[in-house]
C-alpha positions in Angstrom: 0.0 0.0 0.0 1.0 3.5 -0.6 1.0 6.0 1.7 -2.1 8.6 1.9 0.4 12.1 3.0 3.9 12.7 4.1 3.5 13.4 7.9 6.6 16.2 8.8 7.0 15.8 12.6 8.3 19.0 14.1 9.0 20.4 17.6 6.6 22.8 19.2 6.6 25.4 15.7 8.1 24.4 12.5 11.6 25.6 11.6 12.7 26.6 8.2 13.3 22.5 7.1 10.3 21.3 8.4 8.5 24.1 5.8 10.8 23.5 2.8 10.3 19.7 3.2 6.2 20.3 3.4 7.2 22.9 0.1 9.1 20.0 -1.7 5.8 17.5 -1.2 4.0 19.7 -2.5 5.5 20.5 -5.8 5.5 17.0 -6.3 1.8 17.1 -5.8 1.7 15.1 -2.1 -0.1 16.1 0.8 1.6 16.7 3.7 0.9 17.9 7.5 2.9 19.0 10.1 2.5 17.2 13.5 3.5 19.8 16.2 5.2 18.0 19.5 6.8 19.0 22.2 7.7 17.9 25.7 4.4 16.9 27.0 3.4 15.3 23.7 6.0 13.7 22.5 4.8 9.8 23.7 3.4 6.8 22.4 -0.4 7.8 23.1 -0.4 11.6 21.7 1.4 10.4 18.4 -1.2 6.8 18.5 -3.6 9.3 18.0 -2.4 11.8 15.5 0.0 9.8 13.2 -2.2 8.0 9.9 -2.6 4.8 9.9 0.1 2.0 8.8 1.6 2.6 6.2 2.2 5.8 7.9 4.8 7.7 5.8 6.7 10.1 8.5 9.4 12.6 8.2 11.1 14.6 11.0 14.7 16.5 11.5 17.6 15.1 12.6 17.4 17.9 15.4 13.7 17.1 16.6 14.8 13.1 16.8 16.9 14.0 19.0 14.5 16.5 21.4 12.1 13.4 21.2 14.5 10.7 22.5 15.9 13.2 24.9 12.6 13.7 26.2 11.1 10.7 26.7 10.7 8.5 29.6 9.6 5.7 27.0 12.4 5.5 24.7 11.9 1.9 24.0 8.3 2.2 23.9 8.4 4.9 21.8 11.2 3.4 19.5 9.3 0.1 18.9 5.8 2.1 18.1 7.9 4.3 15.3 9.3 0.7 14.0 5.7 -0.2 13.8 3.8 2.5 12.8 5.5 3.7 10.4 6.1 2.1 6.8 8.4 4.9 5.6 10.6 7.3 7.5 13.1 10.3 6.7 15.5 12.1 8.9 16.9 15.1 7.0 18.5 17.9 8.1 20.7 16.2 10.5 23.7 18.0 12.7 27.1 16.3 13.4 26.0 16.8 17.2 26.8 14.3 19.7 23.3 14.4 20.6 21.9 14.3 16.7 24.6 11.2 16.9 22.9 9.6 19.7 19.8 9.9 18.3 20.3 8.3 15.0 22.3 5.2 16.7 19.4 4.6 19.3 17.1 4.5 16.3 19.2 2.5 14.2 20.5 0.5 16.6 23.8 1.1 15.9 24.0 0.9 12.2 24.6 4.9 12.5 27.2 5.6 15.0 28.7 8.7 14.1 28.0 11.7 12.0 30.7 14.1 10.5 31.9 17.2 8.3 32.6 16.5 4.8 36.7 16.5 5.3 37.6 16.8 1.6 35.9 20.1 0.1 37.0 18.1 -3.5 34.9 15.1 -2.5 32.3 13.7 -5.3 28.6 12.4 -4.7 28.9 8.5 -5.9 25.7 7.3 -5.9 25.1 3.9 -5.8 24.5 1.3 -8.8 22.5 -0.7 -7.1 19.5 0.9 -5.5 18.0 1.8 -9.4 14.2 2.1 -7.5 14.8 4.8 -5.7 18.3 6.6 -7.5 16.5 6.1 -10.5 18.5 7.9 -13.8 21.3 8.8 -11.3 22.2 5.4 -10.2 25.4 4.7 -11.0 26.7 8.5 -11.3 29.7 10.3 -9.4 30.0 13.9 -10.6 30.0 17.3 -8.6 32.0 18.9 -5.8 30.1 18.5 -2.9 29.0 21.4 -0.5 31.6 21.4 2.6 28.7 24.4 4.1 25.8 21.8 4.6 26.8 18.0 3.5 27.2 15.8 6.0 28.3 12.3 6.1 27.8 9.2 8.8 29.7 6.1 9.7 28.1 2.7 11.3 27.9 -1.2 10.7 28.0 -1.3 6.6 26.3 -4.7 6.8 23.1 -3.2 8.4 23.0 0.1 6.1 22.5 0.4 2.6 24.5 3.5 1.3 22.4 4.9 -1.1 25.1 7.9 -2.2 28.8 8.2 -0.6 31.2 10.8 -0.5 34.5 9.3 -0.1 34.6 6.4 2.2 31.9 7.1 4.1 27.4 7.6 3.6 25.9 10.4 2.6 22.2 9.0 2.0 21.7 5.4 3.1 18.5 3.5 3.8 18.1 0.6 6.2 15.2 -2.0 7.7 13.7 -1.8 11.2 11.3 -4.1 11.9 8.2 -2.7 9.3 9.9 0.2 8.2 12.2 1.5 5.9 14.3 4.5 7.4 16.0 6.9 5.4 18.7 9.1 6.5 20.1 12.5 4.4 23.4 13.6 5.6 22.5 17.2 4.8 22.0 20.1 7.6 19.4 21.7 5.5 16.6 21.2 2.9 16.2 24.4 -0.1 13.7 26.3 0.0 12.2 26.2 -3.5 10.6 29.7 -3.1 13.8 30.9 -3.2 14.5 33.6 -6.2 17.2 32.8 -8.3 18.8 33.4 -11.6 16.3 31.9 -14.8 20.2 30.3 -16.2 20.9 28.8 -12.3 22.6 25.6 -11.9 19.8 23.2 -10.1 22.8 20.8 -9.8 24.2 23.1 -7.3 21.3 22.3 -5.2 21.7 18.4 -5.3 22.8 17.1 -1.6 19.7 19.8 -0.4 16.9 18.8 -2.6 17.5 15.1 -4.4 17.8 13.4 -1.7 14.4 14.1 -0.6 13.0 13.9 -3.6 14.0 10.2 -3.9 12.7 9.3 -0.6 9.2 10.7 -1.5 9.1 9.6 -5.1 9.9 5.9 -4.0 7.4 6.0 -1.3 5.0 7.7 -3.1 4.9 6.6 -6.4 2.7 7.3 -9.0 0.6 9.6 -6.6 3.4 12.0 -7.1 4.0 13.8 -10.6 5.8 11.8 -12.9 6.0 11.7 -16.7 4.6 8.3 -17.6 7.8 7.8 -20.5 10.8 9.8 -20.7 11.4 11.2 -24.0 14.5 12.5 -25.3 15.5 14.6 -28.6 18.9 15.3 -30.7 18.9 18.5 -32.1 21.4 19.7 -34.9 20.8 23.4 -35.5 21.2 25.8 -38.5 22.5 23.4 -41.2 21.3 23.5 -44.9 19.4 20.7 -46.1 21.8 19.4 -48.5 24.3 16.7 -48.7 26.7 18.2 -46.3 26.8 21.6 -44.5 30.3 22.0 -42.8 31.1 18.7 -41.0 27.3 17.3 -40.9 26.6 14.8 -43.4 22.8 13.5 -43.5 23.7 9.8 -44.5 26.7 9.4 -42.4 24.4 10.3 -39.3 21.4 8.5 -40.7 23.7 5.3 -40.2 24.9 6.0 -37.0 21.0 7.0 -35.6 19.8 3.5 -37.1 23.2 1.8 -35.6 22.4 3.6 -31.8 19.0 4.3 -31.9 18.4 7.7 -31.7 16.3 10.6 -33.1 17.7 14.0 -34.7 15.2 17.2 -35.4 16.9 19.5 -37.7 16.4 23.6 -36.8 16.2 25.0 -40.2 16.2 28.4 -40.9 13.2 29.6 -42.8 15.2 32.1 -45.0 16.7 29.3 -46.6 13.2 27.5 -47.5 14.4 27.8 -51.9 17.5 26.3 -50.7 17.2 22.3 -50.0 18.6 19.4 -52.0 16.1 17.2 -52.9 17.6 14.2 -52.8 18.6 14.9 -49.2 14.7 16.1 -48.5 13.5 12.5 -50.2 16.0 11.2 -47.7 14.7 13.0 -44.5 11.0 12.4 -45.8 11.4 8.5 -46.1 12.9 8.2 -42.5 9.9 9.9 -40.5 11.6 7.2 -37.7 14.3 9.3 -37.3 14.3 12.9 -38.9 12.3 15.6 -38.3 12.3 19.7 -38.9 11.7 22.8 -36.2 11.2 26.0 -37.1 14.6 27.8 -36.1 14.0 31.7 -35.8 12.6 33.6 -39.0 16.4 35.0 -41.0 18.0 33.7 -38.1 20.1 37.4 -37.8 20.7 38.2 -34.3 18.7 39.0 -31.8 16.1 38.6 -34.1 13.0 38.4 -31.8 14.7 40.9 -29.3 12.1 43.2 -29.2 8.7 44.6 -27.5 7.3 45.8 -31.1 4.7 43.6 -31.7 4.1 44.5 -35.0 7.7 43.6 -35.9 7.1 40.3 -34.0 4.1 39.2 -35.4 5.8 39.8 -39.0 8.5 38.0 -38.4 6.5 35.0 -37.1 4.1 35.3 -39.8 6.9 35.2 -42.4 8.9 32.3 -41.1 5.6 30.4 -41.0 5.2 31.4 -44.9 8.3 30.2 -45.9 7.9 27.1 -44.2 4.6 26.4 -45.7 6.5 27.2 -49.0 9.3 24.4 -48.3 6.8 22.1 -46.7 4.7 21.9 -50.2 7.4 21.9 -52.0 9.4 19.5 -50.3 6.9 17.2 -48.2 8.9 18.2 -45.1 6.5 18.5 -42.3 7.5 20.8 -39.7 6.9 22.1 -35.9 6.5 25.4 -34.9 9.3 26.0 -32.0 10.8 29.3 -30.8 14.5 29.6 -29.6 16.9 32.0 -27.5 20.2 31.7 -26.7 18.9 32.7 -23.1 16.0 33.6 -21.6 13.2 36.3 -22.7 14.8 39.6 -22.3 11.2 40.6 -21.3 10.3 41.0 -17.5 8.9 37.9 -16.0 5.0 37.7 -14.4 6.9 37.6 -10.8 11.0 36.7 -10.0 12.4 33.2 -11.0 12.2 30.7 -8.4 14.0 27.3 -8.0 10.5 25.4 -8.0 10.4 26.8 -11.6 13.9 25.6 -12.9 13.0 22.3 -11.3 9.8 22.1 -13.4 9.2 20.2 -16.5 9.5 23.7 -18.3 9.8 27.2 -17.7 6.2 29.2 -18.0 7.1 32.4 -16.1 6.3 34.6 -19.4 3.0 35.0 -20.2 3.1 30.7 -19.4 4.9 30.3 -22.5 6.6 26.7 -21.8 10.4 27.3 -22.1 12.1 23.6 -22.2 15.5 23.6 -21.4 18.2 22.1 -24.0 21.7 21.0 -23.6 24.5 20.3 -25.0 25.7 16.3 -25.1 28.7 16.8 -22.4 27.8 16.5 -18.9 25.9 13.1 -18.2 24.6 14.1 -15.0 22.7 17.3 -15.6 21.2 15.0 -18.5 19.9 12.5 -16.0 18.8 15.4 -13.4 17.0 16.3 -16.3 15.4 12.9 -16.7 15.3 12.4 -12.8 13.2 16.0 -12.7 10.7 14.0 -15.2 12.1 16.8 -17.8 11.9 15.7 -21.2 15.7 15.6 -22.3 16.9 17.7 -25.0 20.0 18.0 -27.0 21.1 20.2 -29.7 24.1 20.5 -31.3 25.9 22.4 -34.3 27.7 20.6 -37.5 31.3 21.8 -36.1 30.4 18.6 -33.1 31.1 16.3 -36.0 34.6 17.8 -37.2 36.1 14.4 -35.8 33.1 11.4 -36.8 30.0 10.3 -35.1 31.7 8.7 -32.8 31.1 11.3 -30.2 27.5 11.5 -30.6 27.4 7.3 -30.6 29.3 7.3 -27.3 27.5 9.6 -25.6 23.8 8.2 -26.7 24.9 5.0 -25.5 25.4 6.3 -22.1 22.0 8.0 -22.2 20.4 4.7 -22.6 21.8 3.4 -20.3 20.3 6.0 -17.9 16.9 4.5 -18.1 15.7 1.8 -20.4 12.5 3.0 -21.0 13.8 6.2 -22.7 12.3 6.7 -26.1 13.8 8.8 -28.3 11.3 11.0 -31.3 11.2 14.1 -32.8 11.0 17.3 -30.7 7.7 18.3 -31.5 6.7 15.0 -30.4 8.5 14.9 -27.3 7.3 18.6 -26.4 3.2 17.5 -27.3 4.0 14.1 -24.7 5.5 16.6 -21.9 2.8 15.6 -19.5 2.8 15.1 -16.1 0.2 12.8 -14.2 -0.6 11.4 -11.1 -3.1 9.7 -9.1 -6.0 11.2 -7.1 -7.7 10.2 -3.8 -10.4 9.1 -6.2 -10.1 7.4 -9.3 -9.4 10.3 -11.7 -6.6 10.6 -13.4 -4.8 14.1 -12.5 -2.5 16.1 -15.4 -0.4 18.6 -15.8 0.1 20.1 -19.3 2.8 22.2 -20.5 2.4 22.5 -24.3 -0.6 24.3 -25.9 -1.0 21.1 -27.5 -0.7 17.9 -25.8 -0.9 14.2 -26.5 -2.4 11.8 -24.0 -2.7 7.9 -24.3 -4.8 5.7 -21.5 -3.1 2.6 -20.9 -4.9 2.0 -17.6 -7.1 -0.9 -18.7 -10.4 0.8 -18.1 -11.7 4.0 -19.8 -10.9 7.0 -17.1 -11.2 10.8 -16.8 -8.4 12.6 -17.0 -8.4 16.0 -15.0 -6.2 18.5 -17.1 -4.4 21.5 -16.1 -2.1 24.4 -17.9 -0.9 27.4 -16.3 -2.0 30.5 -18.2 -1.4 34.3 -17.8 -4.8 35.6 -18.2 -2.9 37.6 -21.2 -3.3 34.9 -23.9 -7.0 34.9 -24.4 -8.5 31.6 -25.3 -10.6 31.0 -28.6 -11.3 27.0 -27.9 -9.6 24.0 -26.6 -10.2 20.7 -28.9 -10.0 17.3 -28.1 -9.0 15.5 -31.1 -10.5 17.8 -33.0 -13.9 17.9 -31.5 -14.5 21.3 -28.9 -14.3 20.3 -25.3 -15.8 23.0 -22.2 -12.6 24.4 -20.2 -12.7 27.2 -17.6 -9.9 29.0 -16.6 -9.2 30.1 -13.1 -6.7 29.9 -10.8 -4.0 30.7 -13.2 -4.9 28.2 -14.9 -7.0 26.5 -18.0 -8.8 23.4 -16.5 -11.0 20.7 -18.0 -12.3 17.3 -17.7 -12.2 15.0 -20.2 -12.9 11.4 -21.1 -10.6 9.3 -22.6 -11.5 5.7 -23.1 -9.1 2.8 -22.6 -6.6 2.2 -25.0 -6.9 5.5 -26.4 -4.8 8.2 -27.7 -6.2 11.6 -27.9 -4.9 15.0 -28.9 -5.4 18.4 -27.3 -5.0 21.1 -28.5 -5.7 25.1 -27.2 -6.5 27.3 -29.7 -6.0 31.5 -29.5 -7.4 34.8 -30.8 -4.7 36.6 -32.2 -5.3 40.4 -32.4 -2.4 41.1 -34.8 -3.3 38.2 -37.5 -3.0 39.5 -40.6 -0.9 42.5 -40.2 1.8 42.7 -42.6 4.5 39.4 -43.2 6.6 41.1 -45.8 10.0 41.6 -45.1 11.8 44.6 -45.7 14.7 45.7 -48.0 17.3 46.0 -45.1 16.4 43.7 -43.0 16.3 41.4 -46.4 20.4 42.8 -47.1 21.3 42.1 -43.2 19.7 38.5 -43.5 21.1 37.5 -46.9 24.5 38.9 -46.0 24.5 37.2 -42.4 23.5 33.6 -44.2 25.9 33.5 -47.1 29.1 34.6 -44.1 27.5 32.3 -42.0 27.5 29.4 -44.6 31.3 30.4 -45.8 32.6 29.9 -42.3 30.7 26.4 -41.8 31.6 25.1 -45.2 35.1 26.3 -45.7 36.8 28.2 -42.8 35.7 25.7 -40.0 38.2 23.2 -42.0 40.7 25.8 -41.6 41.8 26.9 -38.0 44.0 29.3 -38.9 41.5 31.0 -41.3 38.7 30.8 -38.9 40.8 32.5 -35.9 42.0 35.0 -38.2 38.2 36.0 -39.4 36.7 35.7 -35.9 39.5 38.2 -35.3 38.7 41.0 -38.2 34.9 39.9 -37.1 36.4 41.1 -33.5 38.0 44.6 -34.9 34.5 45.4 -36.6 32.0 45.1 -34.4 33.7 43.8 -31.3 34.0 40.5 -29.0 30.7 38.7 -28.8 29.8 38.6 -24.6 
């Protein structure tokens, strides 16, 4: 059985952990109480009477442990009802205190006997590779520095403890068995506070030993009543190139061989300017492998900063001509295509309120005008990819031709490894891995809860038994809704909350498409393109296709333009 909440135990108020725990459940759409104790209270027959029933799931500090054990007259008592009680326990923020020590070694009995500073500020995280249910896509891993200001590490009898994640020689997150219940312990003095505001481009990795921990703990216990994407999806995305034999170091059949030989999926983000401009044979080649090419829309001219603006008129012209063009190439090549808008960075635009870490550790970004911004990276550091995959974040990679100058072999290697990360990963274009974004969970009744992301979503009920699926997307208020469709047929919606919300139907073995539909007050405004923004794009394309296809083979000829480029207009930054 699953547990029905997280129950945070805390002592007389609750500190700053006990809140950033209850925080943490929630974003991952548990419910979660706090139990308030104190001296008089903190027995067998108050907690009899406040805790669930078995399976309870409980979670209390390492500081609190120890003001309950100190406390009590019943320790064994008290000890044995826990043991009992309780299916799942956590003690997190835990202090290398002699009487945090005690604590934990009563508990344990005596498979934690001491608890110390990291010693090595150069230390790694390993975690383990064999714990897959509750490490997940990080099993296996070492990577990081760890954080000397709040990690923590513990010693005891290896043979009773299961250590989860080391750093060094000794435990940093172990589980163990105690009767009916599986304890966890998180050698951490702290747990982040996901309200916190940070930077949109923030390192969530930074946050690791303070948030993933936890996370683990309450996504084993928990389940599929937490949020969790019901397939992870990845995507391989090579961007700018020409559709023709080879641009620069790309070649279309060379990496068609190596996709079919590793099993992978590349989107090409083609630059609409260049729509008169594709090979045909290499377009009959990317239309007869639907399996494993696809096409995104990559800017309008691609110039830069192109969509740097507040002008809406110039916006909408922009979109509206890019769309055009690929209409254009799409007839005239049979090259479907997705719509998909890119930055180097984040909107320059203000956001509806500051960044917060909750909103980097979400599927996507949707703090501008709830605009989903999905995160890509580069095919380098394995372990932000499996955060990414961990954080039930679709995984995206993206590339340019120069990541070939040496073979495929890179790209083979390094998809190999991301297999490895989870065996259920399933690789498709990105338009398809964007629509399947969806988060679900289950409800205390037999709904099936959602979480969209996309303004069109795909959904697929596998359940055995036709169900209704609650659906939710976050919305500004700014975007004004014309209809939402449900495979094509109109559906009712309501938005409030922040949100758009429906109800819909989906019978078993099903796969349905949603999509939200808007009014858009600037359609049909002007898409022509003008005279000097036509020179800046045509000039910027042909210097941009001279350096891929010639100077990139020539170091010294590439440093000395990117010098003269340097002189002229100065060092990009």
């Amino acid at each position: 059985m699953i547990p029905s909440e997280v129950t945070i135990l805390c002592w007389s108020e609750p500190e700053s952990e006990d809140l950033n725990l209850a925080k943490l459940a929630e974003f991952l759409g548990l419910k979660s109480s706090l139990l308030r104790i104190n001296t008089g209270s903190a027995g067998v027959g108050y907690l009899e009477r406040n805790l669930p029933e078995h399976p309870a799931c409980l979670a209390v500090s390492g500081t609190t442990l120890a003001r309950i054990f100190s406390g009590s007259n019943s320790d064994n008592e008290l000890r044995s009802f826990l043991l009992r009680r309780v299916s799942h326990l956590l003690i997190y923020a835990t202090e290398p205190s002699q009487s945090c020590g005690a604590a934990l070694s009563y508990l344990t009995e005596g498979a934690v006997t001491s608890i110390a500073p990291v010693q090595n500020p150069e230390s790694k995280y390993e975690i383990s590779p064999k714990h897959r249910a509750v490490c997940r896509q990080l099993t296996g891993l070492t990577f990081g520095r760890t954080n000397e200001r709040t990690d923590l590490t513990f010693a005891g009898r290896q043979d009773n403890l299961s250590s989860l994640i080391k750093i060094g020689d000794r435990t940093f997150f172990a589980a163990l068995e105690r009767d009916t219940c599986t304890i966890f312990i998180v050698g951490c003095n702290t747990v982040a506070d996901i309200d916190t505001v940070v930077s949109p481009l923030a390192d969530v990795g930074s946050y690791f030993s303070r948030l993933i921990p936890a996370m683990m703990f309450l996504k084993r216990v928990f389940r599929d009543k937490a949020w969790h994407a019901r397939k992870p999806y990845a995507n391989f995305t090579v961007d700018d190139p020409l559709l023709q034999e080879s641009y620069g170091f790309l070649n279309y059949r060379t990496l068609l061989q190596t996709m079919d030989r590793c099993g992978f999926f590349t989107t090409i983000a083609f630059i609409p300017w260049n729509f008169k401009r594709t090979d045909p044979n290499i377009a009959a080649l990317l239309r007869s492998r639907p399996d494993r090419f696809s096409i995104a829309v990559h800017g309008c001219d691609h110039t830069g900063a192109e969509f740097g603006s507040d002008d809406t008129t110039l916006l909408n012209r922009k979109v509206r001509a890019a769309l055009l063009q690929m209409n254009d190439h799409q007839q005239a090549t049979g090259l479907n295509f997705v719509a998909a808008a890119n930055s180097p960075s984040v909107p320059s635009g203000r956001a509806a309120g500051p960044v917060r870490l909750r909103d980097l550790l979400d599927v996507a970004m949707l703090n501008y005008e709830s605009f989903p911004l999905f995160l890509r990276r580069y095919p380098r550091d394995l372990f932000h990819c499996a955060l990414d995959l961990f954080l039930e974040k679709p995984l995206l990679l993206l590339e340019h031709h120069g990541y070939f100058r040496k073979g495929y072999d890179d790209i083979a290697e390094f998809v190999s490894r991301i297999n490895s990360l989870d065996e259920n990963l399933s690789w498709h274009g990105l338009g398809h891995v964007i629509e399947h974004s969806v988060l679900s969970k289950i409800g205390s009744g037999p709904d099936l809860q959602m979480k969209l992301y996309s303004h069109g979503a795909c959904v697929a009920n596998t359940s055995g038994q036709g169900t209704t699926c609650v659906m939710s997307k976050a919305d500004s208020g700014n975007l004004g809704f014309e209809a939402v469709t449900l495979s094509g047929k109109p559906v009712p919606f309501i938005v409030e909350s922040g949100a758009v919300n429906l109800s819909v139907h989906v019978d078993d073995g099903a796969k349905v498409r949603l999509e939200m539909m808007f009014k858009n007050p600037w359609d049909g405004l002007d898409s022509g393109s003008r005279m000097p923004e036509h020179v800046t794009a045509f000039v910027r394309r042909r210097l941009s296709e001279m350096r891929d296809n010639y100077l990139s083979k020539h170091e010294p000829l590439l440093s000395f333009a990117y010098r003269v480029k340097d002189l002229l207009v100065g060092p990009q930054r």
